[in-house]
Every structure is written in C-alpha cells, then in structure tokens.
C-alpha positions as CSV (number, residue, x, y, z in Angstrom):
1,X,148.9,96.2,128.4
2,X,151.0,97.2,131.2
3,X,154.3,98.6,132.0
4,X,156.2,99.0,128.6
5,X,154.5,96.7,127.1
6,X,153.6,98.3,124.1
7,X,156.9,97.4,122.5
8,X,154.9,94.2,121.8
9,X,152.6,95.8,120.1
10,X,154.9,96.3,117.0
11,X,155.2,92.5,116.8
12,X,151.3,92.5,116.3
13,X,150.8,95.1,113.6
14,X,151.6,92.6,111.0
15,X,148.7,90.1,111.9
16,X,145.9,93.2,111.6
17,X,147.6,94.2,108.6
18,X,146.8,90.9,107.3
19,X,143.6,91.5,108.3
20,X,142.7,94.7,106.4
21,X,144.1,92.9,103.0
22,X,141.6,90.7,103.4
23,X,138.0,92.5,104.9
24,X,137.8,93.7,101.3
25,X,137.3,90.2,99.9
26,X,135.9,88.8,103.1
27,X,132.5,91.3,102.5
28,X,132.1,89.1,99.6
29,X,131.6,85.7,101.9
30,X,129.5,84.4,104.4
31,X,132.3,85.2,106.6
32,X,132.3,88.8,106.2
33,X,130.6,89.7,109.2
34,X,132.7,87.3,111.5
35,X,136.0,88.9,109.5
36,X,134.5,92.7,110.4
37,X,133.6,92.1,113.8
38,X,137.4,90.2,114.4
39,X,139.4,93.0,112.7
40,X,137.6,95.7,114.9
41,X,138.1,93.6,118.2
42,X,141.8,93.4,116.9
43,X,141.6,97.4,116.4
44,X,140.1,98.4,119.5
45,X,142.6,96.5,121.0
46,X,145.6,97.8,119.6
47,X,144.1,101.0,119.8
48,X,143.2,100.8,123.6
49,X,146.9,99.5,124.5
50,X,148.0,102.1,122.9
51,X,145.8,104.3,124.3
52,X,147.0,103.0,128.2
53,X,150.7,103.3,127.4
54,X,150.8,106.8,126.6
55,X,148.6,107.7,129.6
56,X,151.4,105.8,131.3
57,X,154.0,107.8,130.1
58,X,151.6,110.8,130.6
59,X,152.0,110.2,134.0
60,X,155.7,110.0,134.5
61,X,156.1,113.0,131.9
62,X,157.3,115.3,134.7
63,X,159.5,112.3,136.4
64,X,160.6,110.5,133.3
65,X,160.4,113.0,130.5
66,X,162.8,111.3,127.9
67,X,161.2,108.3,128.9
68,X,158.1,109.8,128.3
69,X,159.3,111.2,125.1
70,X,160.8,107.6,123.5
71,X,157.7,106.0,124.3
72,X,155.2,108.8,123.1
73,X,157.6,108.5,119.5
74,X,157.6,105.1,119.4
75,X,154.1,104.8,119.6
76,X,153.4,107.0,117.1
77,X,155.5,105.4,114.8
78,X,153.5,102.3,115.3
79,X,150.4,103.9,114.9
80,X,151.5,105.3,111.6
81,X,153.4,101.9,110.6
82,X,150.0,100.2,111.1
83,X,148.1,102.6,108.8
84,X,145.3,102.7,111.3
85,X,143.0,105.5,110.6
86,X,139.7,107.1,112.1
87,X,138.2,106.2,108.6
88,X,139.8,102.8,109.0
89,X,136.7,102.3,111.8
90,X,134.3,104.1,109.6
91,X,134.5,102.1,107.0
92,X,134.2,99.1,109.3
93,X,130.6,100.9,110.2
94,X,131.6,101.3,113.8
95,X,130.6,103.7,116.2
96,X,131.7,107.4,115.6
97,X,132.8,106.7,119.6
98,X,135.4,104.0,117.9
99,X,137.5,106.9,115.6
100,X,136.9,109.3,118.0
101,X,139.1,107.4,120.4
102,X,141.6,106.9,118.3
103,X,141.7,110.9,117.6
104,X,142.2,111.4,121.0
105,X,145.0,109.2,121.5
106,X,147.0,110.8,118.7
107,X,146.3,114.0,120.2
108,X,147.8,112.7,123.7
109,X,150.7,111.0,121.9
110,X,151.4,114.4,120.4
111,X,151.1,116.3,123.8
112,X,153.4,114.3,125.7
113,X,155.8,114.8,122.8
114,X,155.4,118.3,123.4
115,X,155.8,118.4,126.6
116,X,158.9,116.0,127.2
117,X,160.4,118.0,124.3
118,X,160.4,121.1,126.5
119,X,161.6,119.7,129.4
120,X,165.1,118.0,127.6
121,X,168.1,119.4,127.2
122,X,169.7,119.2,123.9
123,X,171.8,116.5,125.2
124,X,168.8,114.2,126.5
125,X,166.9,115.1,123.2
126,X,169.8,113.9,121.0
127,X,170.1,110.4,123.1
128,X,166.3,110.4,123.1
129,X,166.2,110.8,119.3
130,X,168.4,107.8,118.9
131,X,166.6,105.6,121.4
132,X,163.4,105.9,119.2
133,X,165.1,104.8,116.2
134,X,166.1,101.8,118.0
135,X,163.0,101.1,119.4
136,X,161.2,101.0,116.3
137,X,164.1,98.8,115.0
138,X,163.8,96.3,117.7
139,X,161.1,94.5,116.0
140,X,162.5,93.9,112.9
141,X,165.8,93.1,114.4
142,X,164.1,90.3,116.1
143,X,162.5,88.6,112.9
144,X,166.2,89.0,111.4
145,X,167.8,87.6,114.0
146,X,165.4,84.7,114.0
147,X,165.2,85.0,109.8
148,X,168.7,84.4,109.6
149,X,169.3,81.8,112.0
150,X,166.8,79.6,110.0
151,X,168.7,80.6,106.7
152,X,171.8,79.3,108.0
153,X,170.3,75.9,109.3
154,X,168.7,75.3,105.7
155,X,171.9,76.2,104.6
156,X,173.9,73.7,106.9
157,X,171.3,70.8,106.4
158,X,171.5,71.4,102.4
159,X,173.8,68.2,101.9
160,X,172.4,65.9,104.8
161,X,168.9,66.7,103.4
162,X,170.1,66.2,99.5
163,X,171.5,63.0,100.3
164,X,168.3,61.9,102.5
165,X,166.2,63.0,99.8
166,X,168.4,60.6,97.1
167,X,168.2,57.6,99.2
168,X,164.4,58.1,99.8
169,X,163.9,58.8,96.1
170,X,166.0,55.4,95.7
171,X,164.1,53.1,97.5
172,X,161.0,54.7,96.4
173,X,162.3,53.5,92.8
174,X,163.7,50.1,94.1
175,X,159.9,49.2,96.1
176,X,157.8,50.5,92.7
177,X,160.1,48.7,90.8
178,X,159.8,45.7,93.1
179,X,156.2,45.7,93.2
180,X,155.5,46.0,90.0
181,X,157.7,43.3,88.8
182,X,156.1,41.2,90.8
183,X,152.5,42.6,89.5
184,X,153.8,41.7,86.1
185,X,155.4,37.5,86.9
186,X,151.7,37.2,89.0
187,X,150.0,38.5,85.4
188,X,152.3,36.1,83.7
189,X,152.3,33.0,85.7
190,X,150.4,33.3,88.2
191,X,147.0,32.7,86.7
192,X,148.3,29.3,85.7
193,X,149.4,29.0,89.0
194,X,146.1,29.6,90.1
195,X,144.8,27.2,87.9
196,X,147.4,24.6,88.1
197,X,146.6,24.9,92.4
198,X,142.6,24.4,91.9
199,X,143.0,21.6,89.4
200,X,145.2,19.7,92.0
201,X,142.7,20.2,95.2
202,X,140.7,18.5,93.0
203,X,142.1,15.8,92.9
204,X,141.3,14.3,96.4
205,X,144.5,12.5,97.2
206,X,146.5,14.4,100.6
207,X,149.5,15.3,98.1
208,X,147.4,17.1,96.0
209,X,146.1,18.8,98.6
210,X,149.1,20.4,99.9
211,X,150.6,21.2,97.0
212,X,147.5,23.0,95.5
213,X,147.1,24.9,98.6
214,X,151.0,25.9,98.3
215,X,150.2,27.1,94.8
216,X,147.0,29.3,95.8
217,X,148.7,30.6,99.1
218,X,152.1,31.7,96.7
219,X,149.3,33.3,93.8
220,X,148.1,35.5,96.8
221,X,151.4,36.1,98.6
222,X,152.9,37.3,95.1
223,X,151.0,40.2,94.4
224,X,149.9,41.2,98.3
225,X,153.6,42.0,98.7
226,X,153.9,43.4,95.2
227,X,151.1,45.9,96.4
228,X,152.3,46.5,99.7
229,X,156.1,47.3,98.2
230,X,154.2,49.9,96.2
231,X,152.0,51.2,98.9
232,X,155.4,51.8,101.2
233,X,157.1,53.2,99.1
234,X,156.7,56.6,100.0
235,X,157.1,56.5,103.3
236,X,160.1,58.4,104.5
237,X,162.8,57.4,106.9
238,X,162.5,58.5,110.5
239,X,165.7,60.4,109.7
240,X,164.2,62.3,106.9
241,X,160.6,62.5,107.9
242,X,162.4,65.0,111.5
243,X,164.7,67.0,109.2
244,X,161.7,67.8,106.8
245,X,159.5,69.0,109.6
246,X,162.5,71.3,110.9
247,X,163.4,72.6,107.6
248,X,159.3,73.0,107.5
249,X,160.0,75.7,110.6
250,X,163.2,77.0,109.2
251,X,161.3,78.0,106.3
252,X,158.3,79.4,108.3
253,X,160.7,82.0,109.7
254,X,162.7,83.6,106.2
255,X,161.1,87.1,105.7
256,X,159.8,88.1,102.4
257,X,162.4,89.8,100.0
258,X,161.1,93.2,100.6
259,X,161.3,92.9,104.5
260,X,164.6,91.5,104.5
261,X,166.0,94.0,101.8
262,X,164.7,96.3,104.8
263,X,167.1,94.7,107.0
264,X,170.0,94.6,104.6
265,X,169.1,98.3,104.6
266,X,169.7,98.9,108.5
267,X,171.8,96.6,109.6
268,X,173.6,95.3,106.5
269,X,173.9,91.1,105.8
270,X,175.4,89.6,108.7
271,X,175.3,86.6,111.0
272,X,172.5,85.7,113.5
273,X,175.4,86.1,115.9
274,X,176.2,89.6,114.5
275,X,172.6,90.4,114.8
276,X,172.1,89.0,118.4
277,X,175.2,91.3,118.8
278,X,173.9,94.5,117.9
279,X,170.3,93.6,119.4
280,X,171.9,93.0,122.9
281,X,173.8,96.7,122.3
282,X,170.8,98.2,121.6
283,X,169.1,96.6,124.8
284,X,172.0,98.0,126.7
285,X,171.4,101.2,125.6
286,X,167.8,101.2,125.7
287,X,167.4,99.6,129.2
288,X,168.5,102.5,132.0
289,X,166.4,105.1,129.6
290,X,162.9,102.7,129.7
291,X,163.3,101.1,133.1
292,X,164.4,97.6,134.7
293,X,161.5,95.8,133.4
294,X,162.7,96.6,129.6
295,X,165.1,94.0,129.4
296,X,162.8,91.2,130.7
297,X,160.4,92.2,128.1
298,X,162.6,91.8,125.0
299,X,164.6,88.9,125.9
300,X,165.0,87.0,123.1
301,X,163.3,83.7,123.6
C-alpha cells in the first residue's frame, strides 16, 4: 500500500472479520486448512500495510507531524476495530515471527503518536483530534451514503415493481389456467378425438384421410400448447425481469440494523444527498492536513 492508502484498509476489515467468524467452524471441514492458510495471507496483509503506512508517516513525523499524528490514530483505530491480536496468529499456529510483527507495529504506531504529540501545539492537536474522528468515520459514511441511496431507489420503485409484480402474477394465473383447461377438454374429448382420427385413416378413401389426420394433428396440438402455456408461465417480462435484478443490487447495499443504527448515531437519518454533503465537508477538511493525493483516493465512485 502506498501513499495514504491505508484509508482503504478500513473498507477491508469487514471481509477478515468475516473470516475469523468462520475459521472456527471451517477446522471442522476439509476446507479448514485452505480457510487458515487464506485468513493468515489476509492478516499478514493487513498487517504489513499497516505496517508500511506508519513507517511512512514515521518518516514525515518531523515534516508533517499532525499528519503523522492523524494517520498513526487512525491506524490504530483500525487495528483495534479489526480485533486483530498477536494471539489472533497464534491460534492460527503461525510463526512466533507472525505476532511478533504485529507487536512491533503497535509499538511504532504508538511512537509516532508520541512524538507528533510533542511537536503540536494545542491548536494543531485540537484540529488533529477532530481529523481522526473523521477519518475513522469516512468509511462508514461511505456505506451510508451508498446504503441510503439504494433505500430510496427500493423505495421509489415500490409501486412500478408492485404493479409489475401483479401483472406477472396475472398472466401467470391466466397461462396455468389456460393450460390446464386445455389439459382437462384433451382428457375429455380428445381421446375420442384420437380415436375418431385413427378409425377414419382407416378407412382408405382420400377424405378420410385428411380428415383423420386433422383430428390426430388437433389431439397433439391441444395439449402441446396446453403444456407450453404452463411451462411459460413464469417467465417474467423484460420490464420486470431488469427492475428485479436492480432491486437485487439495491438490496445488496442496505446495512444491517446494527450498523446503520451506528450511522443514525453519527450523522442522524438523512438523505444520500445530505450524506454526500457532509462526506464532501469532511474531504475538504481532511484534504490540505493528508496531502493532494487524499482526495483522489476517497472519491466517491
């Protein structure tokens, strides 16, 4: 990870998270050993971006120090957030060298700290303070935003889709129904039909012949459309069939109730606009105190 990257990281957290609910169970399959071996590659990864963005800030500590200070916070929020421990890799049965790592890079995450803290005035500390907070908000600004904007499409396509759904539900009535009424007059008549078509082929005269084979091709015709009316009649409308796959998305992106209570905590219920507002604020703020490339990294996509 380079530059500021590590404000990424945050976004990532949730997917080895997902990861450590699950190695417990995993143990118990066949794929335990492919589950272990991807959670630590996930680990070390985190941990070793992690690792190069404080020596980055490290570096510009004597430059940059409330840089070096919001970054150093920030990622030891994350690390915290994560719940990432040295035993987290022992239990894992890695390498001593693994946790060991990860002890040092708390340790340089706590020295920059230290050394930015000295080096701000009260002033700087104070903006500094408040530019950590909204770093480690950023993230979960960004699901709202996105959360919300998918609530409000389901929420705007709630009648089109209600009505689509009634005219599908409709014609899926109108083609069973079809289909099996026509099922049912093959059942009745159609076996004399059948009958009354073989007993007249025959009969070896040409008008027999057509007629019987106009009999046996209606006996098949009858219930090969009956079926077919029954076999369609699921399908959906274009119309319906695009709406249901974006709703599909919409719904991808709601957070759980917990998480979003956690927004409604912060930032209170707004719009997606009112969010987008306060996250392009934030940005403004943030952007002269982390560098020109800040901006470009949290763009909203």
């Amino acid at each position: 990870m380079s530059g500021w990257d590590w404000l990424h990281a945050s976004l990532e957290l949730a997917t080895y998270s997902k990861i450590l609910q699950t190695e417990a169970g995993a143990k118990a399959s066949k794929e335990a050993e492919a589950t272990r071996e991807a959670f630590l590659a996930a680990l070390r990864s985190f941990v070793l971006d992690t690792s190069s963005a404080i020596n980055l800030a490290s570096d510009q500590l004597d430059e940059y120090p409330q840089r070096a200070y919001i970054v150093a916070q920030c990622l030891d929020f994350q690390l915290t957030s994560s719940g990432i421990s040295e035993d987290t890799f022992l239990a894992l049965g890695a390498p001593t060298s693994d946790a060991d790592y990860l002890l040092e890079t708390r340790r340089k995450i706590g020295k920059v700290v230290q050394g930015a803290q000295a080096k701000l005035t009260e002033g700087e500390l104070q903006e500094a303070v408040v530019a950590v907070q909204y770093g480690n908000e950023m993230p979960l600004l960004r699901r709202a935003i996105s959360a919300k904007a998918s609530l409000e499409s389901l929420m705007a396509t709630n009648g089109r889709w209600r009505k689509l759904a009634n005219n599908h539900f409709a014609k899926k009535v109108l083609f069973i129904g079809s289909g099996c009424l026509g099922l049912l007059l093959f059942a009745w008549l159609g076996l004399s039909l059948l009958f009354r078509g073989l007993s007249l082929l025959t009969r070896g005269d040409f008008g027999g012949l057509i007629n019987g084979l106009m009999m046996l091709a209606a006996c098949g015709i009858v219930p090969i459309s009956s079926i077919t009316l029954i076999a369609f009649s699921g399908r959906s409308s274009r119309e319906r069939a695009i709406l249901e796959t974006e709703r599909a998305d919409w719904s991808r992106q709601l957070m759980s109730s917990g998480d979003w209570q956690e927004v409604l905590d912060i930032f209170g219920d707004r719009s997606s606009e009112e969010y987008v507002k306060i996250y392009e604020e934030r940005l403004a703020f943030l952007a002269p105190l982390l560098g020109t490339d800040f901006g470009k990294q949290l763009m909203l996509e």
